[in-house]
C-alpha positions as CSV (number, residue, x, y, z in Angstrom):
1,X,0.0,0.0,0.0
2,X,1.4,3.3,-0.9
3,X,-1.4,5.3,0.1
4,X,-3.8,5.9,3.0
5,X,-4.9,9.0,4.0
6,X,-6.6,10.2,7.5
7,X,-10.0,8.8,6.9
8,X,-8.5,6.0,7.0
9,X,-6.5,6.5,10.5
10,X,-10.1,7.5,11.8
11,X,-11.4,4.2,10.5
12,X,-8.9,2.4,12.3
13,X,-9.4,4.0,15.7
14,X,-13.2,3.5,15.2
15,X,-12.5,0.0,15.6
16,X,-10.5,-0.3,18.5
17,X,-12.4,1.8,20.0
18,X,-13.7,-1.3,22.2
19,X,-10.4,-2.4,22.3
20,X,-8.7,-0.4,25.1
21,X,-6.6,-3.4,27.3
22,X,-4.7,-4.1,23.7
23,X,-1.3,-5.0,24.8
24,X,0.3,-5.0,21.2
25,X,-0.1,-3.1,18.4
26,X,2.2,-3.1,15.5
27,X,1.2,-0.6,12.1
28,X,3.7,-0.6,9.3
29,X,3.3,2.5,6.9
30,X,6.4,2.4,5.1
31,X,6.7,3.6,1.5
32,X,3.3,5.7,1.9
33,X,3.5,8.5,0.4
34,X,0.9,10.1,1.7
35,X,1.8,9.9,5.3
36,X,2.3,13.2,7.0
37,X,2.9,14.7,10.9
38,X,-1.2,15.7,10.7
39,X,-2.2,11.9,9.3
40,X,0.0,11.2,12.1
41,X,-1.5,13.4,15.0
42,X,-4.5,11.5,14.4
43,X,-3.0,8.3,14.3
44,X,-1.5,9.0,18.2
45,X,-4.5,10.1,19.4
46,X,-5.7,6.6,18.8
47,X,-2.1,5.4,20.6
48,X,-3.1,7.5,23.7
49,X,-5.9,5.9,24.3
50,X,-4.4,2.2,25.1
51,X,-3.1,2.3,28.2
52,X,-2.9,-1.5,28.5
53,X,0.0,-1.2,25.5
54,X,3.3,-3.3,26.4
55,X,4.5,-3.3,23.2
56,X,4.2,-0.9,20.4
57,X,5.7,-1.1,17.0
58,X,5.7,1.7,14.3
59,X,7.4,2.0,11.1
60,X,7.7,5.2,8.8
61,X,10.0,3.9,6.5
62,X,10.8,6.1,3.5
63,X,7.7,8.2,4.6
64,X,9.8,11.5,3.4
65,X,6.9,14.0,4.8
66,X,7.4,13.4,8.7
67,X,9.5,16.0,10.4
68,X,10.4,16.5,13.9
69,X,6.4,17.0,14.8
70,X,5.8,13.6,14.7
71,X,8.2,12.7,17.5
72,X,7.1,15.6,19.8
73,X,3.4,14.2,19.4
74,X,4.5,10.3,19.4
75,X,6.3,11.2,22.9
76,X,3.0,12.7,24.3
77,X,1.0,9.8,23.6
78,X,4.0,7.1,24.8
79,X,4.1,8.8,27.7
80,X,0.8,8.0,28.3
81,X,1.4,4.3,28.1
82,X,2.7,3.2,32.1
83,X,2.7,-0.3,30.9
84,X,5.1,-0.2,27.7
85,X,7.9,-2.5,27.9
86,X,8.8,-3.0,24.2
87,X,9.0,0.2,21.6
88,X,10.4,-0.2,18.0
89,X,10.1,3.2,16.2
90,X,11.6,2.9,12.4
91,X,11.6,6.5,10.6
92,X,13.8,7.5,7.6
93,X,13.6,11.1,6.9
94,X,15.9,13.7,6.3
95,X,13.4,16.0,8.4
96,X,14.5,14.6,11.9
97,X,16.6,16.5,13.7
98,X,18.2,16.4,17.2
99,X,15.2,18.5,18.9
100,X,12.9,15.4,17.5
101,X,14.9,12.5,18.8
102,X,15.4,14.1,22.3
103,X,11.9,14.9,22.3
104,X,10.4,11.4,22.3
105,X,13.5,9.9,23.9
106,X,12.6,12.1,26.9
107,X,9.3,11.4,26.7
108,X,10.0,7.5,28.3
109,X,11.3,8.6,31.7
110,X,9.6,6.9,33.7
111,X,8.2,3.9,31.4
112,X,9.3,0.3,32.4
113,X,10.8,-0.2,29.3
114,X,13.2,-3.7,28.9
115,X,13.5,-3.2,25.0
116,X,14.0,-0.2,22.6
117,X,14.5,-0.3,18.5
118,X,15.1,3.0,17.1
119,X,15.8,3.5,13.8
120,X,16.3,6.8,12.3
121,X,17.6,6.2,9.2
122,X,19.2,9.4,7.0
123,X,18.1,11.5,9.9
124,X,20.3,14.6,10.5
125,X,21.4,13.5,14.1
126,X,24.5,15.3,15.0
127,X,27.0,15.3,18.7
128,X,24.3,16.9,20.6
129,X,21.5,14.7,19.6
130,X,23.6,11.8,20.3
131,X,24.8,12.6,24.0
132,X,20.4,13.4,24.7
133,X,19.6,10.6,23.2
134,X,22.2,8.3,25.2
135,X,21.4,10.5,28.7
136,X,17.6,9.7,28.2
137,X,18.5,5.9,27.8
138,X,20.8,5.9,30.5
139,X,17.2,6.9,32.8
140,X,15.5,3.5,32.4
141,X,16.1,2.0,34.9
142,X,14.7,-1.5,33.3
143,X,15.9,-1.1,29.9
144,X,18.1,-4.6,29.1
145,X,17.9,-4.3,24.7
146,X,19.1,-1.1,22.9
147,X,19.2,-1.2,18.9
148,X,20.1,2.1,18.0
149,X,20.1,2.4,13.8
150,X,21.7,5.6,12.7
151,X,22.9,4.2,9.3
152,X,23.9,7.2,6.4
153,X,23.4,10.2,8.8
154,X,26.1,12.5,7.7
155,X,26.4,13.6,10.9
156,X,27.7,10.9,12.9
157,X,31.6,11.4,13.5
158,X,33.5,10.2,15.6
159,X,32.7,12.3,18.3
160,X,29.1,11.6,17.9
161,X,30.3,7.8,18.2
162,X,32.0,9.0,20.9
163,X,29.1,11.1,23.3
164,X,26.7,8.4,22.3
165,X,29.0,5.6,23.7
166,X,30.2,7.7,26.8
167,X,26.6,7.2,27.9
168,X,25.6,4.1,27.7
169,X,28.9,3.3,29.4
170,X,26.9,4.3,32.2
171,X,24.4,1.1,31.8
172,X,26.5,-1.7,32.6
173,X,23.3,-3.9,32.5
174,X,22.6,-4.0,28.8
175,X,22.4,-7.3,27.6
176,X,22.0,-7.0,24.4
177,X,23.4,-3.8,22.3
178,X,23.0,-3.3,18.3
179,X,24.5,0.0,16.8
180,X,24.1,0.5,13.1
181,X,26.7,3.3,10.9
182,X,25.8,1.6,8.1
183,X,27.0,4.3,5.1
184,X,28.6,6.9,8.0
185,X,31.7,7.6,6.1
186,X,32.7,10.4,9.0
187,X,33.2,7.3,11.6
188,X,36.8,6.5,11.7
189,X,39.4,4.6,13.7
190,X,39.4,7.3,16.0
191,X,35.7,6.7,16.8
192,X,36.1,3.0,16.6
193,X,38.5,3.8,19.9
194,X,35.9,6.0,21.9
195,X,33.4,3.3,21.5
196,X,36.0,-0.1,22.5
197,X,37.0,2.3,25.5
198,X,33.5,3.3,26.7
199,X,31.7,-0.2,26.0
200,X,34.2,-2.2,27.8
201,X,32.1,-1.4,31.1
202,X,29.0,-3.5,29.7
203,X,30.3,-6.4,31.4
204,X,26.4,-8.2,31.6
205,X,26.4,-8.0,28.0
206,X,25.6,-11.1,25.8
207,X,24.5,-9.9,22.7
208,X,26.5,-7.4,20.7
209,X,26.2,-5.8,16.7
210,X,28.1,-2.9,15.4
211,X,27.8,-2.6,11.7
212,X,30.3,-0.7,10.1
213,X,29.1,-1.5,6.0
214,X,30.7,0.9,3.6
215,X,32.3,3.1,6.4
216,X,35.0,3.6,4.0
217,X,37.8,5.5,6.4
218,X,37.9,2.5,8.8
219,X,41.6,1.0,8.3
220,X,42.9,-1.9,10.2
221,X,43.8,0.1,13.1
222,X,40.1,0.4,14.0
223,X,39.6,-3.3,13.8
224,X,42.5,-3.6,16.4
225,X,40.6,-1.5,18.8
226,X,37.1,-3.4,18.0
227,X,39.7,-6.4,19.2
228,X,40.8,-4.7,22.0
229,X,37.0,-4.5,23.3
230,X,36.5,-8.4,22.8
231,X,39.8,-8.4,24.5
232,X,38.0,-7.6,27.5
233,X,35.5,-8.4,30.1
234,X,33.1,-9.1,28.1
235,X,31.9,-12.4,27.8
236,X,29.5,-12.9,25.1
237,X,27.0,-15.3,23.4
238,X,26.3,-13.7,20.1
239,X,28.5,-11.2,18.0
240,X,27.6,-9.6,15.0
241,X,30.2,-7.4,13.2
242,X,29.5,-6.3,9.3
243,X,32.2,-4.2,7.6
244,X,31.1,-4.7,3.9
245,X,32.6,-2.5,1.8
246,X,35.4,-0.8,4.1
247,X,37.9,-1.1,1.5
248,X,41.1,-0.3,3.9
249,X,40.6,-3.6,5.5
250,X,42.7,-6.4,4.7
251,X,44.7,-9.9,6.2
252,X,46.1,-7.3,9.4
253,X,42.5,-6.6,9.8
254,X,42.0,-10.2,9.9
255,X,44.5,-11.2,12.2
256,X,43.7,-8.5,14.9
257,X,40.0,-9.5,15.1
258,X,41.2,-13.1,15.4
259,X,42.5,-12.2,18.6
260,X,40.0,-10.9,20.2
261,X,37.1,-13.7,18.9
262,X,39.6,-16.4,20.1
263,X,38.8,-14.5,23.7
264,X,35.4,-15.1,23.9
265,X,35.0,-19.4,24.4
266,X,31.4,-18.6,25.4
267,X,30.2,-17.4,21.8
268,X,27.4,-19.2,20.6
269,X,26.4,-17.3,17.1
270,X,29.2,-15.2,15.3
271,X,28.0,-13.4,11.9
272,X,31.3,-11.8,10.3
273,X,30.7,-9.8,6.8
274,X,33.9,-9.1,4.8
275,X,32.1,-8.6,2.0
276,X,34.1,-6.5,-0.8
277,X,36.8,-6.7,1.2
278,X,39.3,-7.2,-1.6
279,X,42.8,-6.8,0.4
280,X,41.2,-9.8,2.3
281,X,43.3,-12.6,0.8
282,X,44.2,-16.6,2.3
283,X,46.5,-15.3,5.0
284,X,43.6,-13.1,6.4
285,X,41.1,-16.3,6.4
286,X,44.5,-18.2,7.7
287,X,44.0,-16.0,11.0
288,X,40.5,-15.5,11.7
289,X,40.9,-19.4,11.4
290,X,43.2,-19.9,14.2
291,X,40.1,-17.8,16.1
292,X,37.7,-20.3,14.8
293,X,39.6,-23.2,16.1
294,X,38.7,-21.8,19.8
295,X,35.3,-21.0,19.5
296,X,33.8,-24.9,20.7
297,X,31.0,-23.8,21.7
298,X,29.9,-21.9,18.4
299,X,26.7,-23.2,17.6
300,X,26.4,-21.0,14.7
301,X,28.5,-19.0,11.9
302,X,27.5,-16.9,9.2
303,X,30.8,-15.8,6.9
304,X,30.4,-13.6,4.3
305,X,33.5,-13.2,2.2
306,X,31.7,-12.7,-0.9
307,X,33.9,-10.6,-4.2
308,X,37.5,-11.3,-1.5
309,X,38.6,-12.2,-5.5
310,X,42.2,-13.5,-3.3
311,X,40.7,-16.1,-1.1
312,X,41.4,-19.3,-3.2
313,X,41.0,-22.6,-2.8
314,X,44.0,-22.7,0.1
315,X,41.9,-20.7,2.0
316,X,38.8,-22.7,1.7
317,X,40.6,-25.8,2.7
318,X,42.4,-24.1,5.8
319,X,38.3,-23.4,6.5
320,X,37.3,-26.7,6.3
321,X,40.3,-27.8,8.4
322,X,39.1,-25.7,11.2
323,X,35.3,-26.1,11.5
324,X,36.3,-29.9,12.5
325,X,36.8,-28.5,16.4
326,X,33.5,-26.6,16.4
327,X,31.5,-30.0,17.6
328,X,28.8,-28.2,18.5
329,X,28.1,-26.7,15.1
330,X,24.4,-26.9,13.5
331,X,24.3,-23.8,11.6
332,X,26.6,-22.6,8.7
333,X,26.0,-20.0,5.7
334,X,29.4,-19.3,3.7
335,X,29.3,-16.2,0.9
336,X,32.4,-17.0,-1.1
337,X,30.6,-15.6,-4.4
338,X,33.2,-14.3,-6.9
339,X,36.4,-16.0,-5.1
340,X,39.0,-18.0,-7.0
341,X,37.7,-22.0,-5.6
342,X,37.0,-24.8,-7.4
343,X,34.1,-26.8,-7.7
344,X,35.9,-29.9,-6.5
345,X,36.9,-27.8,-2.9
346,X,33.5,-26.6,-3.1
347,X,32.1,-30.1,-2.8
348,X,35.5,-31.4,-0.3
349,X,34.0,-28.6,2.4
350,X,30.1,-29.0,1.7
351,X,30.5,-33.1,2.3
352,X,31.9,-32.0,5.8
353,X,28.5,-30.4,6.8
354,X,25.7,-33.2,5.7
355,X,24.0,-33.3,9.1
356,X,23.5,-29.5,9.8
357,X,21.6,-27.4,8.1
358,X,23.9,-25.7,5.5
359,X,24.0,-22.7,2.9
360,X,26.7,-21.7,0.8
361,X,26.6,-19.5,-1.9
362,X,29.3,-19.9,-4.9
363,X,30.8,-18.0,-8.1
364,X,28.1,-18.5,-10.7
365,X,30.8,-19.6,-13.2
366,X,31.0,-23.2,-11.1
């Protein structure tokens, strides 16, 4: 649907008008074009209303109208919700600003939320919005989950990196923490540094994601100090790191975040993107190898090593050779589309993996 306009809205809160202990709602209005801040004043007049709401879910995804108004309204009628433990708010506009984000991220003191998902996608966050938006977190008291998406906002730098991370440095009971730069090509290794430092506090955290895709002034130096962090405290379950398309990266890159993976014999689920990585040769998959080897409880692995035109059929064997100590294994998808293997190593690996459920995706010209 790429249009629905207010009648529609008022239809909607017609019937759930009898519908007042709802304890999940979830409305998706992405791509229509017709959605506005007034079609969206209506639309939280109906959120107001349910107070029994525990979870609320709204998406605004390439709706290009909504400005700032629609997050000072959205935070009067969440504030009305004492219940709300779970809010996932995805907006991509190049109309939200700092004063929007810190409206409706002030607007939860006081909620007992365990789970917030905010994307805000293209928005034109900058320092200041950052270090309100991490100072308003920091406040609930009962908030375990933080996905912060912030991916191709040209204003996150490295000191926005850095007075977003300085405050949630100050919640050392986050289990589980996504951030998303996905296309913030201001973030360097200097803000890759602010963020190891300052997150090396969470020490209840089990659950961590940083993409990093197409940050393109990343060098290995910042994948040292993402090592450093693993290097840690920290002792986690699940790790997902995605730096697709930073093209500094190569086999040093490789080796450094070896070390710190082979410090974390708890990890359950690693996803590791490489993708278009094209310094990234056999020597690098040599060393995030010798990582793998210590990783026995890895349950499950996602590798994406897709257009690395230098990992070869060497590397794929050295591969092979080390998923034979992760026993506990059940879950593999390998991306080695456009390297240099053969079909024959091809088939060598995927006769290793008969009993769990496998995907691996190939050069087309096998």
């Amino acid at each position: 649907m790429t249009r629905i306009e207010v009648e529609g809205v008022i239809a909607l809160k017609q019937s759930l008008a009898n519908s007042q202990k709802l304890s999940h709602l979830a409305l998706d209005f992405s791509n229509c074009s017709t959605v506005t801040d007034d079609f969206n004043t209506t639309l939280f007049e109906l959120i107001f209303q349910l107070k029994d709401l525990g979870d609320l879910q709204l998406k605004f995804w390439s709706c290009n109208q909504v400005s700032d108004l629609t997050l000072f309204n959205l935070g009067k009628a969440v504030e009305n919700l004492k219940l709300l433990q779970k809010l996932v708010i995805q907006l991509q506009s190049n109309k939200i600003t700092d004063s929007g984000i810190h409206s409706l991220a002030s607007s939860l003191q006081g909620l007992p939320l365990k789970k917030i998902d905010f994307n805000f996608n293209r928005s034109c966050i900058t320092e200041t919005g950052a270090r309100n938006l991490g100072q308003s977190l920091l406040l609930l008291i009962d908030l375990k989950t933080i996905s912060l998406r912030l991916s191709q906002c040209d204003g996150m730098t490295d000191e926005t990196v850095k007075a977003l991370t300085e405050k949630l440095a100050g919640k050392p009971e986050i289990e589980s923490l996504c951030l998303d730069f996905w296309g913030c090509k201001k973030i360097t290794d200097s803000g890759l540094r602010n963020l190891s430092q300052n997150l090396k506090t969470l020490e209840k955290l089990k659950d961590f994601s940083l993409n990093l895709r197409l940050c393109t002034e990343i060098t290995n130096k910042g994948i040292e100090e993402i090592s450093n962090l693993l290097q840690g405290s920290l002792q986690l379950k699940k790790i997902m790191l995605n730096f697709h398309s930073c093209s500094n990266l190569g086999d040093e890159a490789c080796k450094m975040l070896s070390v710190g993976l082979s410090n974390q014999p708890n990890l359950s689920s690693l996803n590791l993107n490489f993708g278009q990585c094209h310094k990234v040769t056999d020597i690098g998959l040599y060393q995030l190898c010798n990582g793998l080897k210590l990783l026995v409880n890895l349950e499950s692995l996602n590798l994406i090593l897709s257009w690395c035109h230098q990992i070869t059929n060497s590397g794929l064997r050295e591969l092979n050779s080390s998923m034979a100590y992760a026993r506990n294994l059940s879950y593999l998808n390998l991306d080695l589309n456009m390297a240099a293997i053969s079909w024959v190593e091809v088939q060598n690996f995927a006769n290793r993996f008969k009993k769990i459920e496998f995907f691996m995706k190939i050069p087309a010209r096998l």
